[in-house]
C-alpha positions, 0 to 999 in steps of 0.5 A: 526508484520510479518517479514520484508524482507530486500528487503522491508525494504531497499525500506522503509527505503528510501522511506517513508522519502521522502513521510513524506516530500514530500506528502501535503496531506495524504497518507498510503502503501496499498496492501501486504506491509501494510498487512505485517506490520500489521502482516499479513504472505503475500509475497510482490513483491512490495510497494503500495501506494496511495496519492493525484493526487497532491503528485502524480504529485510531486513524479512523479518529485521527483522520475523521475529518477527511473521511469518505462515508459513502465510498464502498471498496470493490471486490467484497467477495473477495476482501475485508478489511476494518476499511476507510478511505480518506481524501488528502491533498493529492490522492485518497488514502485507503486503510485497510486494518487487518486485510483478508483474503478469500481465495476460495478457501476461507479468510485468511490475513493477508501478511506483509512480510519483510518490510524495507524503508524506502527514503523520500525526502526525509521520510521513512515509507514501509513497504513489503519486500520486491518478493513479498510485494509480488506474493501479496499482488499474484495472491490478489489475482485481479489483472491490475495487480498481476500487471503489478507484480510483473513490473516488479519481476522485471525489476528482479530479473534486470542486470544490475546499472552500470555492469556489462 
C-alpha cells in the first residue's frame, strides 16, 4: 500500500467508524483515496465516497455541523449525485449518494462493483476492486482520473515482490 498521509489517516480514522454504523446500504471511498489504499502512488486533496441516496440524506444529518453549504462540485454536465462536502480534520469529505454519469448518452449509475476491505489500523475501508476502480475512473474521463487508472494498471501488470 502506498503511503497514507497523516491527513488522510486522521479523516479516515474518524470517518469510516461512522460510515460502518451509520450507512444501511453499501457503500466504498472511490476517487484517489481508494487508488491510494489500493496502492496506487496518487496525491489525495480529499475523500470520496459514494453511498445510497438514503445514507446520503442520514450523513447529511449526521454530519450537519461540518457541512460546506456554498461548495459546488465540478463537472455538473457530466455528474449528479445527492451531493455534500464535509470538512474533518485532515481533508474534506465528499458524499456522493446515488452518483451518475452522463456520458453522452444518458444518466446512468455509476456501480462500484467488487468491493475489498483494505486494513488500516484497525479499520475496515471498501474500496472497489483494482479492475472496477479502473472501469469507474476511465469512465470518468477526465485526465486526472485516467492518470489514476494508469497507476492502477501499473499495479496489475507488475511482477509480484520477491520472485525473479
Amino acid at each position: 500500500m502506498s503511503h497514507v498521509t497523516p491527513a488522510l489517516y486522521t479523516t479516515l480514522a474518524e470517518i469510516v467508524p461512522e460510515l460502518h454504523v451509520h450507512c444501511v446500504d453499501p457503500w466504498c471511498l472511490i476517487g484517489s483515496a481508494a487508488a491510494l489504499l489500493a496502492g496506487a502512488n496518487v496525491n489525495v486533496a480529499d475523500v470520496d465516497v459514494l453511498v445510497s441516496r438514503d445514507d446520503a440524506e442520514r450523513l447529511m444529518t449526521l454530519w450537519s455541523a461540518q457541512r460546506e453549504h456554498v461548495y459546488e462540485p465540478a463537472g455538473a454536465e457530466r455528474f449528479r449525485s445527492h451531493f455534500a462536502r464535509f470538512r474533518f480534520p485532515g481533508m474534506p469529505v465528499e458524499v456522493m449518494g446515488g452518483l451518475e454519469l452522463n456520458q453522452g448518452d444518458g444518466w446512468k449509475p455509476v456501480q462500484a462493483g467488487r468491493l475489498t476491505l483494505v486494513g488500516l489500523n484497525g479499520l475496515a475501508v471498501p474500496v472497489p476492486s483494482v479492475d472496477d476502480q479502473i472501469r469507474i475512473l476511465e469512465s470518468f474521463g477526465r485526465e486526472k482520473d485516467r492518470q489514476r487508472a494508469s497507476m492502477l494498471r501499473a499495479l496489475t501488470s507488475s511482477p509480484l515482490r520477491g520472485e525473479d
